[in-house]
C-alpha positions as CSV (number, residue, x, y, z in Angstrom):
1,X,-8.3,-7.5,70.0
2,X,-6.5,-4.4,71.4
3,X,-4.1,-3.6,68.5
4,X,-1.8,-1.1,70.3
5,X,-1.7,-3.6,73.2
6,X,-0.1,-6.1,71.2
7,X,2.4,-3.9,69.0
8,X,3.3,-2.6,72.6
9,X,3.4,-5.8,74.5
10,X,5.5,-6.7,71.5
11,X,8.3,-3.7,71.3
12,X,8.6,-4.3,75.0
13,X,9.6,-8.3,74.4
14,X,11.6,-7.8,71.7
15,X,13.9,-5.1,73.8
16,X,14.1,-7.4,76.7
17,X,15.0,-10.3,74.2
18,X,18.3,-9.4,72.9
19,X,19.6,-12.4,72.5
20,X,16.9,-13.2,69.8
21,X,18.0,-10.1,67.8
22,X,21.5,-11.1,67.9
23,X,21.2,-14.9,67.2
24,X,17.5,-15.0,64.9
25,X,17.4,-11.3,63.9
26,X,21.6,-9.8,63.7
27,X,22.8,-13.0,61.8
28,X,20.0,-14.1,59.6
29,X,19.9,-10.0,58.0
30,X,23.8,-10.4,57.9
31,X,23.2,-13.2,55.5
32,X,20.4,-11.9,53.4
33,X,21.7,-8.2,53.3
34,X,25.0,-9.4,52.0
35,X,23.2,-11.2,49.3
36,X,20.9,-8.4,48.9
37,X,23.5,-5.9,48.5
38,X,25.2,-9.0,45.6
39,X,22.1,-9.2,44.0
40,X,21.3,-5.6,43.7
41,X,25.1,-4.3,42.2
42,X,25.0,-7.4,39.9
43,X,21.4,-6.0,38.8
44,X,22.6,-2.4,38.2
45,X,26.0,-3.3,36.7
46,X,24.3,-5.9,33.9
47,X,21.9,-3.2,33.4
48,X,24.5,-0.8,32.8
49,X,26.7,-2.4,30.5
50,X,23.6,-3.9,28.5
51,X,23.1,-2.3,25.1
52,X,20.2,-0.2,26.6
53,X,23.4,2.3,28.2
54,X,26.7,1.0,26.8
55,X,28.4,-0.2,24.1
56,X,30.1,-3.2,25.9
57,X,30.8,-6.2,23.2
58,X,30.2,-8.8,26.7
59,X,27.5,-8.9,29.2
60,X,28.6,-8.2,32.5
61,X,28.5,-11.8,33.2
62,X,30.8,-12.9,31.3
63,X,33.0,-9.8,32.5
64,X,32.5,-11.5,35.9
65,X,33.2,-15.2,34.9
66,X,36.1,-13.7,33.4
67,X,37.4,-11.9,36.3
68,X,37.3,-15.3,38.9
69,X,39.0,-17.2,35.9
70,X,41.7,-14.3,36.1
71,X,42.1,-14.2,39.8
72,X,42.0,-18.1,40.3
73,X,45.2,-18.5,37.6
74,X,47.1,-15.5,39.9
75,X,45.8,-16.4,43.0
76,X,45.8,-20.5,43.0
77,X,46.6,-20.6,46.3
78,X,43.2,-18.5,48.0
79,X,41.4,-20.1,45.5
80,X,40.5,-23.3,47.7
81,X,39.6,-21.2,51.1
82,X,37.9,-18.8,48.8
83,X,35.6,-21.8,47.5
84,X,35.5,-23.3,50.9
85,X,34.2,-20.2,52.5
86,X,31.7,-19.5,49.4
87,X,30.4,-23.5,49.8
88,X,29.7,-22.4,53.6
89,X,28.6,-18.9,53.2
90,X,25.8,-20.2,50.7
91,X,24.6,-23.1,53.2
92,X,24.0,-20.8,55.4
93,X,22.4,-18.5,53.2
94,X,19.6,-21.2,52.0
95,X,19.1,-22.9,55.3
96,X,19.6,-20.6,58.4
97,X,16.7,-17.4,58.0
98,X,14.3,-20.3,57.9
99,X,16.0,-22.1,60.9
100,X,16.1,-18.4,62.4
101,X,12.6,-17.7,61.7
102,X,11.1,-21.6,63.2
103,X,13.5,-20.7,65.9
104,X,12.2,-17.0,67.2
105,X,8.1,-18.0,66.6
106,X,8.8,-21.3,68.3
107,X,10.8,-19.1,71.5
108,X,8.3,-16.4,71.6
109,X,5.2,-18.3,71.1
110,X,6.4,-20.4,74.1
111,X,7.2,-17.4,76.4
112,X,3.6,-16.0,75.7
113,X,2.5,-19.1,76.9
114,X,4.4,-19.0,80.0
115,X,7.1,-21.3,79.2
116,X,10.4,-20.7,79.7
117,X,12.8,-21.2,76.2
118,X,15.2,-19.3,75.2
119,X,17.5,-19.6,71.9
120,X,18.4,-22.8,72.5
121,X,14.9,-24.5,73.6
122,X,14.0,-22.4,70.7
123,X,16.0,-23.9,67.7
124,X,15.4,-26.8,69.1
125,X,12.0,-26.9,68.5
126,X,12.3,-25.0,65.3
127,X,14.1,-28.0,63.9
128,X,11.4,-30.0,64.0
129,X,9.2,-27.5,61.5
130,X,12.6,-26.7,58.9
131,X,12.0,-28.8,56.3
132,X,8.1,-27.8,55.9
133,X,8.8,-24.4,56.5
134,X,11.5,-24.2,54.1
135,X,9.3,-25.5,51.2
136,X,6.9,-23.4,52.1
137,X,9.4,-20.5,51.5
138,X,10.5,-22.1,48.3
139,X,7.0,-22.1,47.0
140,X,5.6,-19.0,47.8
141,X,9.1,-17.3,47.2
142,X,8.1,-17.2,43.4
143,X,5.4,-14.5,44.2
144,X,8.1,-12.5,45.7
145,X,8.3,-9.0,45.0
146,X,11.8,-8.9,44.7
147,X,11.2,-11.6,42.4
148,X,9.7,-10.6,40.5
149,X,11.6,-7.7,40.2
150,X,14.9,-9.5,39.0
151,X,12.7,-11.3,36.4
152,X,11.3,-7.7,35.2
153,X,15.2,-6.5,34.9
154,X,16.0,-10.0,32.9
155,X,13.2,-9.4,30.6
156,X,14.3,-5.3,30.0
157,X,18.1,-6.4,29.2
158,X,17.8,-9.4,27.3
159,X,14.7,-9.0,25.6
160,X,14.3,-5.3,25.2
161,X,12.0,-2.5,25.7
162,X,9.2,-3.5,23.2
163,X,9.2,-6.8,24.8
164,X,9.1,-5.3,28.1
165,X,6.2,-3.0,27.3
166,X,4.3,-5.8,26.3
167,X,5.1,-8.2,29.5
168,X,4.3,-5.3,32.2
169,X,0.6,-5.5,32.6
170,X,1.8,-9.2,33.5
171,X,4.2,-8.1,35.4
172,X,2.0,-5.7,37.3
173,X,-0.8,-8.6,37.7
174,X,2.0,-11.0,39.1
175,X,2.7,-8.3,41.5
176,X,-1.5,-7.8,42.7
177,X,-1.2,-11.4,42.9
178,X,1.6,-11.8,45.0
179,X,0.5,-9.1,47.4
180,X,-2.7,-11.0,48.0
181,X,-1.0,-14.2,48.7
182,X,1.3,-12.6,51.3
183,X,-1.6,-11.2,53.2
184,X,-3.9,-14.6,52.8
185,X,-1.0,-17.0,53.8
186,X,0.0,-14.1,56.6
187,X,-0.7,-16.9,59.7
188,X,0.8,-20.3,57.3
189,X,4.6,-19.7,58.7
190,X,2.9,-20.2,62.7
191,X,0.7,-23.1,61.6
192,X,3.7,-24.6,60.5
193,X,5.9,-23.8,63.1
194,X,3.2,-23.7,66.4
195,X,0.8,-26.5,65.4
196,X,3.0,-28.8,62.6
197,X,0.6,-28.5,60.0
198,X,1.6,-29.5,56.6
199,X,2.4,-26.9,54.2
200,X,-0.3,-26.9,52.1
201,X,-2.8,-27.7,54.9
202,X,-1.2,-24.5,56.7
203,X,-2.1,-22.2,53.5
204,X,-5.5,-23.5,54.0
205,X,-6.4,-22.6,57.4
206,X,-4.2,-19.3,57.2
207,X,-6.2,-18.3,54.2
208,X,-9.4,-19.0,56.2
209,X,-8.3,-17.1,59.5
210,X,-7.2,-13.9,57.2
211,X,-10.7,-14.2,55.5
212,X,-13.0,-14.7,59.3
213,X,-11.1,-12.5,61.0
214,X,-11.3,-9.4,58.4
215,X,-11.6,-6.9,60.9
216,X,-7.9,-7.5,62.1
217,X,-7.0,-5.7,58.6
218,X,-6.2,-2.6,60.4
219,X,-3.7,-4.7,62.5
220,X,-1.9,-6.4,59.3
221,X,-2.0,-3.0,56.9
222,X,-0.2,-1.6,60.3
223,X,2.2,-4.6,59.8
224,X,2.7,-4.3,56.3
225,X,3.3,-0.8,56.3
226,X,6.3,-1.5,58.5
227,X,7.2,-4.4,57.0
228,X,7.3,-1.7,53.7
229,X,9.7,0.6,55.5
230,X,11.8,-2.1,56.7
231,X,12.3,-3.3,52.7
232,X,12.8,0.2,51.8
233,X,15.4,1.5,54.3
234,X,17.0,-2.1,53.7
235,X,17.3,-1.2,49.6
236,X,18.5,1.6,50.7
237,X,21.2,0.7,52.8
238,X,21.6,-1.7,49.5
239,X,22.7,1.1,47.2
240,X,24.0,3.1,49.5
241,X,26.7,0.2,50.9
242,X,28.5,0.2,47.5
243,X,28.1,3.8,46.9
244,X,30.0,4.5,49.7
245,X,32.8,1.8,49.4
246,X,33.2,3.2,45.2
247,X,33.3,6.4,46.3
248,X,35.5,6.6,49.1
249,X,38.4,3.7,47.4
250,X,38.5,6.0,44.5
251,X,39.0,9.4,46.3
252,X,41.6,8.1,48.4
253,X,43.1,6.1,45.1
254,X,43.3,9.8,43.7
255,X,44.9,11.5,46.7
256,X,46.8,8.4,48.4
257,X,47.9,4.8,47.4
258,X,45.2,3.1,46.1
259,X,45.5,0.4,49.0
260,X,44.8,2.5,51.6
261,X,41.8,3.2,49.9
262,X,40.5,-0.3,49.3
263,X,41.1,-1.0,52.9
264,X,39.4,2.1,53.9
265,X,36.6,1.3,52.0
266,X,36.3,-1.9,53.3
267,X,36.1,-1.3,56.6
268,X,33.6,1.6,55.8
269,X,31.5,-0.8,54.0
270,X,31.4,-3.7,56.4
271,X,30.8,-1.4,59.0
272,X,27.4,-0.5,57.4
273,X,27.0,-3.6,56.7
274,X,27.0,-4.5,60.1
275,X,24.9,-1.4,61.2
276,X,22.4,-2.1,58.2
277,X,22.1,-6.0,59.5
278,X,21.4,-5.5,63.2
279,X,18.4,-2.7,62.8
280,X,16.7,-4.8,60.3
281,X,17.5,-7.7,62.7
282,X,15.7,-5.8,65.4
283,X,12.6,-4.7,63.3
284,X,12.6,-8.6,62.2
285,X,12.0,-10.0,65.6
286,X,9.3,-7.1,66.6
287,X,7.8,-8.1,63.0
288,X,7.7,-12.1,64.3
289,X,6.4,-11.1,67.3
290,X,4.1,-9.1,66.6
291,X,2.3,-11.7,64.4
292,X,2.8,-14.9,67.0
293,X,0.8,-13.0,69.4
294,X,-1.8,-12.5,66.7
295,X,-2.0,-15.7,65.6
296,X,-1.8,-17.0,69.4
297,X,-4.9,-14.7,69.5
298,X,-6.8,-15.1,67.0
299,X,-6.5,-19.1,67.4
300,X,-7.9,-19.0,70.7
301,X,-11.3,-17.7,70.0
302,X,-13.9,-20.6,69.2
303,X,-15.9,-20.4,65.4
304,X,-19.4,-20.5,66.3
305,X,-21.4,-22.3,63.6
306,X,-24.6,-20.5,62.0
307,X,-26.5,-23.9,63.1
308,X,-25.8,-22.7,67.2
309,X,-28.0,-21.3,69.0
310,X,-26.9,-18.7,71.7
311,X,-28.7,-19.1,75.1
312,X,-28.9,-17.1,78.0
313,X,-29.4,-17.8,81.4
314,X,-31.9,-15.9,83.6
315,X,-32.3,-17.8,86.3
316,X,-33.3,-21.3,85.9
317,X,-34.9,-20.7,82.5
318,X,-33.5,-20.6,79.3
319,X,-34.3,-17.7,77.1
320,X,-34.1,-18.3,73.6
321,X,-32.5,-14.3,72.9
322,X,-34.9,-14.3,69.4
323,X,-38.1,-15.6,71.3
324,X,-36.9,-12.8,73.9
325,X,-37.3,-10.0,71.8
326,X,-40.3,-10.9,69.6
327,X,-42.5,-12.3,72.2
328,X,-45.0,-14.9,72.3
């Protein structure tokens, strides 16, 4: 397998695809970065106001359920479109990256093999694998680093240091373990999606083609690596989203009318949002298609068994290659 090849043939498919950044890569990060960027300034502010930095009589939570309680008695009348939108927004959330996902492997895998699909033909197909693929996600979401991550900051502010001490070699072997899961059920999203294997079936096999085909390690540590640099810029584009909407609306609070400054704020933040959603929507589809025309690959070549014997031909006589070399 020609590594460079494929990463190539890859960059150069996802450019000439834009429409599967926009529709499977742009929208699906817009969803999960928003979340992202919720889940990371809930994490920080309950971590602040815990009674590891502050003095704060009430978790931030109860700050929080406090506030909505506030703004729905002032506000009764955005209250309903506000919960309408939330409902929608969090449908989406939960069921559309997977869609996305089935979608662009089911597109590109087709295009590889000559067919002609586009987005449409695409989610189409990808339809048919949701459901298994999104229990698959469910399950192996547990192991997820950032999962595991959230659980680590639950146990630090609720439980405490000593506590926490005590749980991190745990922690740290739930970690190991999820990184080797990632990389054993690497091909179990394309046996889902390609061949409509059931979930646990799909582990099976993908386990199995990670463990043959070891010397395609380069090839995933490659994909990993950029996969790592894709979470990492994302987190940062996390903290830095909120930074920069605190910091400009209280500047321009202290030098202007503090309106101006949430509305200047907000479009700054939204439009990093925006910025933040389509580059990690276009290292997403590279990612996808990097790894479809790996598995596509890897798939093709035929297991010989230990009990086959390889024959050659030299004219009309067949030469056993192990009688060839040892003689009569």
């Amino acid at each position: 397998m020609n590594y460079r090849q494929i990463i190539a043939e890859s960059w150069k498919y996802t450019q000439s695809n834009k429409s599967l950044i926009i529709w499977f890569g742009f929208v699906s990060c817009l969803l999960t970065t928003t979340v992202g960027i919720g889940y990371i300034a809930y994490q920080f502010f309950a971590l602040k106001n815990s009674y590891l930095f502050s003095k704060e009589e009430h978790s931030f939570l109860s700050q929080v359920v406090t506030f909505i309680m506030d703004f729905i008695k002032t506000h009764l009348t955005l209250t309903v479109p506000l919960v309408v939108f939330a409902v929608i927004f969090a449908i989406m959330y939960f069921l559309y990256p997977t869609l996305a996902k089935a979608g662009a492997i089911q597109t590109i895998a087709r295009n590889r093999n000559g067919q002609k699909a586009g987005v449409g033909k695409g989610l189409r197909h990808g339809m048919m694998s949701f459901l298994p693929l999104l229990e698959y996600h469910i399950l192996i979401k547990t192991f997820g680093f950032f999962s595991i991550l959230i659980e680590m900051s639950f146990v630090l502010r609720n439980l405490g240091p000593v506590i926490f001490k005590i749980l991190l070699p745990l922690f740290i072997l739930l970690i190991i373990i999820g990184f080797i899961l990632t990389l054993l059920f690497t091909y179990a999203d394309f046996y889902i999606v390609i061949d409509n294997e059931p979930v646990f079936q799909a582990m099976k096999k993908s386990a199995k083609q990670v463990i043959m085909h070891w010397k395609h390690t380069f090839l995933i540590t490659i994909l990993m690596i950029l996969i790592g640099v894709r979470i990492v810029i994302q987190v940062v584009i996390v903290f830095l989203i909120p930074a920069l909407i605190v910091l400009i609306t209280g500047y321009l609070a202290t030098v202007t009318l503090p309106v101006t400054g949430v509305i200047v704020g907000g479009i700054v933040g939204l439009v990093a949002l925006i910025l933040a959603a389509y580059l990690n929507g276009i290292v997403e589809i590279f990612s996808y298609t990097v790894w479809t025309f790996t598995f596509l690959d890897i798939t093709q070549e035929k297991e010989v068994s230990a009990r086959e014997v390889v024959k050659e031909a030299v004219g009309e006589e067949i030469i056993h290659p192990l009688h060839n070399n040892l003689g009569p």
